[in-house]
N, C-alpha and C positions, 0 to 999 in steps of 0.2 A: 439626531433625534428624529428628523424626519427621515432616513433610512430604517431605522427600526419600529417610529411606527409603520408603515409601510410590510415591513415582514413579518411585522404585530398583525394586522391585518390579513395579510395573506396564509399566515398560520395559523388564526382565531384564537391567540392567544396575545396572553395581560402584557405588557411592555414592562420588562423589571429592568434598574440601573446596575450597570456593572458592577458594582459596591456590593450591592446584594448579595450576587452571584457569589463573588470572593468570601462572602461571610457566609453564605451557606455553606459552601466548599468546606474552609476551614471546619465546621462544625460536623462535616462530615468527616474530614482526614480524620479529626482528634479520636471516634470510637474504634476506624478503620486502625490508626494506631495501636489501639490498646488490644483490638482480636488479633494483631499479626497480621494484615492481609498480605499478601504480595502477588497480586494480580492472579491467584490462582493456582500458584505454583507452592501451596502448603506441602510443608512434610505431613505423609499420613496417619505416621505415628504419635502427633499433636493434633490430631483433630478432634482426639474425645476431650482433651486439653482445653482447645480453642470453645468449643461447644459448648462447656460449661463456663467460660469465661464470658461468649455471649450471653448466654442466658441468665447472668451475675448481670450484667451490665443491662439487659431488656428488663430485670423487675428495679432495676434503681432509676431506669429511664420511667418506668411505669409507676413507682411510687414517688416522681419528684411532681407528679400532674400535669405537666407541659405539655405531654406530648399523648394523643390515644393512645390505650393499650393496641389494638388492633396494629395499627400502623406500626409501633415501635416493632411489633412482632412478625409483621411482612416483611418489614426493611430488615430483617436480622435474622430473620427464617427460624424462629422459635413458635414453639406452643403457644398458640392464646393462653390458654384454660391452666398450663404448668406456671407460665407468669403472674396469670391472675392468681393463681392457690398458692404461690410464692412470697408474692408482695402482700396479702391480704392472709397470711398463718392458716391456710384453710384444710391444708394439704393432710390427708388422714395419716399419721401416725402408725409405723405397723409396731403391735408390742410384742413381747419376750412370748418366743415360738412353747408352746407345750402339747405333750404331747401322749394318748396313753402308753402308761408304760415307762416314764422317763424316770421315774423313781424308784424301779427297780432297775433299770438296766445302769443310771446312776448308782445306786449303791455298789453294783458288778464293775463298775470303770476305777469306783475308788477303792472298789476292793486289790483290783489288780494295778494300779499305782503305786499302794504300801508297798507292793509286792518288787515292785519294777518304778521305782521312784525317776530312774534316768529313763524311760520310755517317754516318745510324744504321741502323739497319739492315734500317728497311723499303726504304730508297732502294738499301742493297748486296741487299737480296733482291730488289728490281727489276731493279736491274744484271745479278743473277744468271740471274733468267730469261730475259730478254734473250738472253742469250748462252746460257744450253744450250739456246733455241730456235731460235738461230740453228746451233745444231752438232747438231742433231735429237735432242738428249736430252731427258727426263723431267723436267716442273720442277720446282721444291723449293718449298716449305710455308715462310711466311715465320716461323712458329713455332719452326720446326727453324732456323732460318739465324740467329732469335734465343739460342737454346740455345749455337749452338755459338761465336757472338758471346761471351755471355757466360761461358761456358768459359774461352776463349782471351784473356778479360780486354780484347776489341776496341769493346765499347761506349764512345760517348760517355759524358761525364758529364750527371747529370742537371741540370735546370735548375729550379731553386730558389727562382729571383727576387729574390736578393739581391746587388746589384752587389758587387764586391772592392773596397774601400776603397784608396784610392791619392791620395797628393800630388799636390794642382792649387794654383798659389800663383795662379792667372789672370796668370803672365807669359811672355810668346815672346822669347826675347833672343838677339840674332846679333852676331856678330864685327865688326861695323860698320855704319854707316849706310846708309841705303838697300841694303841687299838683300832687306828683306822691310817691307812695310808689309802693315797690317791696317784694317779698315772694320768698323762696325757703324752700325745703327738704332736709334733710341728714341725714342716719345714721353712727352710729361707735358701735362695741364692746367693750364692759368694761373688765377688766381681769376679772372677774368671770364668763363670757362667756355669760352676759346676753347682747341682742342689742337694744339700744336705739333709738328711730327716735325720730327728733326734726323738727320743722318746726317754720320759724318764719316770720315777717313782718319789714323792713326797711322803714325809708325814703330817701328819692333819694338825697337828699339836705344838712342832717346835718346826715347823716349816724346812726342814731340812732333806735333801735334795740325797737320799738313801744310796742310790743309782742311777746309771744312766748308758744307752748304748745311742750309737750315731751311725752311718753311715751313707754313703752317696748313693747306694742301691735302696731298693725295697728293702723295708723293717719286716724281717717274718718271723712267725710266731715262736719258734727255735730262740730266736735274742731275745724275746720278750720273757720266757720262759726262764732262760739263763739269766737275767737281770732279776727275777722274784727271786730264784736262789740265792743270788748275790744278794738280794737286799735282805734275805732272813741270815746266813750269816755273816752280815754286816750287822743287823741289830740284837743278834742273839748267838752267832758263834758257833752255830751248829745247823744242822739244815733243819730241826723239829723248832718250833717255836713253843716256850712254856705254858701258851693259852692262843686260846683263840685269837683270830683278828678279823676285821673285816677285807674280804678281799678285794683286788684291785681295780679300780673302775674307770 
């Protein structure tokens, strides 16, 4: 104690107990925690990230009363005035952009929608320009054609990457024989390492296997071709079929 007063003294400053210190400390690690710091060595690409995460935690520091807004906002390198209009709702509101003109070039967006239902709407503001260049008008800003899209509720849906799940039992089944047959390819390896492709012909109906050619080489379209014959007369006896069918897929 008397060493620190002593360096109290010689540095005109208050004698605080090491307690203190540690509980300041701590009260600091705990925000430095929650922004990410790490000495400086932030990823750039989280720093619009971290920025707004300050500035969440400078107006909950500033609406808890403890602590000045001022200071909260030095020690954290935020806005005053964005804190203060944060914590206190003061912050002007911007409302739904209008603009002259929106309601006819609106009616032009949804006209060429009907028209083009799968277009989004950089492709309807091509359309767009298109035609008021061809009828000598002024053309529109594909920004604005996105606004009043999504106003008028005319966007596509976003694409998400996730397929919609739907019943597939892997069967085709028709009212009777021979109206639709189907074909696939596959091969496999035998243990003596030689590989086989087979390819063959079903019918859709009684599941029966019409034809079929194999070979260790390439399937070319010569067997394939020879396998349809065989399969029409295999199911009809003659190379003409008495109706239609659908053909092989």
């Amino acid at each position: 104690m008397s060493e620190g007063g002593k360096e109290a003294v010689r540095a005109d400053e208050d004698v605080v107990a090491a307690s203190e210190v540690r509980r300041l400390e701590e009260r600091v690690r705990e925000p430095e925690r929650l922004l990410g710091r790490n000495d400086g060595n932030r990823d750039p690409q989280g720093s619009s990230r971290t920025h707004g995460q300050k500035t969440d935690l400078a107006v909950a520091l500033a609406g808890s009363g403890r602590y000045p807004v001022k200071r909260v906002s030095e020690t954290l390198a935020v806005a005053r005035s964005n804190v203060l209009e944060r914590r206190d709702g003061t912050r002007p509101r911007r409302g739904s952009q209008q603009r002259q003109g929106d309601v006819e070039l609106a009616a032009a967006i949804g006209r060429l929608v009907d028209l083009r239902p799968t277009y989004g709407s950089r492709r309807i503001a091509a359309l767009l320009k298109r035609e008021r260049r061809s009828d000598g008008l002024a053309s529109v800003n594909a920004k604005r054609v996105y606004r009043l899209m999504r106003k008028h509720d005319l966007l596509l849906e976003h694409h998400t990457g996730r397929r919609r799940p739907r019943e597939h039992d892997g069967q085709v089944t028709t009212i009777r024989s021979n109206c639709r047959w189907c074909s696939d390819a596959l091969e496999f390896t035998c243990w003596n390492g030689e590989v086989v492709r087979l390819a063959f012909a079903l019918d859709c109906h009684d599941r029966e296997a019409i034809s079929w050619v194999a070979t260790t080489a390439g399937i070319s379209g010569e067997m394939i071709r020879d396998m349809m014959v065989r399969c029409v007369e295999q199911r009809f006896g003659s190379i003409r079929a008495p109706h239609g069918a659908v053909g092989l897929r």
